[in-house]
C-alpha positions, 0 to 999 in steps of 0.5 A: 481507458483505465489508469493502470495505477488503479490495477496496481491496488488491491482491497485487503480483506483480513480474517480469523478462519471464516470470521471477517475483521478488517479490510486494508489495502495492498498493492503489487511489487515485482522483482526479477520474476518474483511478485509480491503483495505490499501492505501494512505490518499491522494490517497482518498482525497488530498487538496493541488491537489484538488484531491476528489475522490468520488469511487474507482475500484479495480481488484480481481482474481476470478480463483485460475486456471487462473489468468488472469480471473479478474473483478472490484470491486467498492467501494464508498467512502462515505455513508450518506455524510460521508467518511467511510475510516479511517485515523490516526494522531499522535503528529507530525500530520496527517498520510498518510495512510487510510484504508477502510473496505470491505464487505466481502459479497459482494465480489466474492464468488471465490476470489482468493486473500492473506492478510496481518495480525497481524502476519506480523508485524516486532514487536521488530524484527532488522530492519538494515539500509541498509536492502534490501527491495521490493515496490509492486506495480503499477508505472505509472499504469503499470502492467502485464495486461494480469494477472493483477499482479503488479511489485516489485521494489528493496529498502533498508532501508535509514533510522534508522528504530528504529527512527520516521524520523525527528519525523514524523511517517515514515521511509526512503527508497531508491528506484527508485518509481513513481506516482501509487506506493502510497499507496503499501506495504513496505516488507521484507523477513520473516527469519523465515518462511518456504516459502514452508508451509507459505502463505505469508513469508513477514513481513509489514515494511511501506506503501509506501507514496512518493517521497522526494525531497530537496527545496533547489535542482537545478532541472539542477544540482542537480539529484533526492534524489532517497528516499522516505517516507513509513509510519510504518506499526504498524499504521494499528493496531490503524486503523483496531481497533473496 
């Protein structure tokens, strides 16, 4: 009954020892036998915002039967003073997507969840402009809190997807997004899956980042652009290497 694209996602909630400051998005990535939780760079640290996060919470389903049965899972973002996240760059400089290894043995023993993996990347699969899209995840933290399950909104591809925007390692996206929506996973439908024998029928465009804005924009005269940059998926291949 459940799309398992919503069990994908998770809410990210930042904070500086027991002091609240940010809630984000994540969602999973599996590799061989690793799992990783994917978000945005700045969700974990952002200097322009003075924003350094020293834990992160998340909330997993423990009941296959029952959703609504959900417990936090904290993730301490550095160890022996080191950051334990990674993230990437590339000749046009830093990326804003980080992702963070978890011990799978610390999970719950009943965790209710769905990854996305290799097999998700588009690879050399058209991609067309215009192309519909969703954005999974937390805007403005909301959420269904009786199930703990994000929301989906409705984008296109702004952009050529074949092309580096500007050179920068991202893409456009025409979509109506908020803050707590950085860091959700970017989707299309997988044309080729059965989505009644496929556990996950989604194919990984991006990582949702941020809004973009003109300078140049009267703030009286001129509405919001209304797009947004989301980083190419295939980032994940280099982060989630050995």
């Amino acid at each position: 009954m459940i799309d398992p694209l919503l069990l994908s996602v998770v809410k990210v909630l930042t904070f500086n020892g027991e002091q609240p400051l940010t809630n984000a998005t994540g969602f999973f990535f599996a590799r061989d036998e690793k799992l990783f939780l994917v978000t945005s760079r700045h969700v974990l640290w952002d200097t322009p915002s003075e924003h350094f996060p020293d834990i992160i919470r998340i909330e997993l389903h423990i009941d296959r039967d029952n959703v609504a049965e959900a417990v936090d899972f904290q993730i301490p973002l550095y160890r022996d003073g080191k950051s334990i996240w990674r993230q990437g760059s590339d000749s046009a400089g830093e990326i804003d997507v980080a992702v963070i290894e978890i011990d799978r043995s610390a999970l719950p023993a009943n965790l209710t969840y769905r990854s996305f993996s290799l097999q998700h990347m588009p690879g050399t699969e058209h991609v067309a402009v215009g192309e519909p899209l969703l954005i999974v995840g937390f805007p403005l933290g909301f959420h269904d809190t009786l199930h703990h399950l994000p929301v989906a909104r409705q984008a296109i591809i702004a952009s050529c997807f074949g092309l580096r925007f500007e050179g920068q390692g991202y893409f456009l996206t025409d979509a109506r997004t908020h803050r707590g929506m950085s860091g959700a996973p970017v989707v299309f439908r997988n044309r080729q899956a059965d989505s009644s024998n496929s556990d996950l029928p989604w194919k990984l465009a991006g990582i949702h980042s941020a809004r973009l804005d003109v300078g140049t924009r009267d703030v009286v005269s001129d509405e919001a652009l209304g797009l947004n940059c989301a980083w190419f998926a295939d980032i994940l291949l280099t982060l989630t290497e050995d």
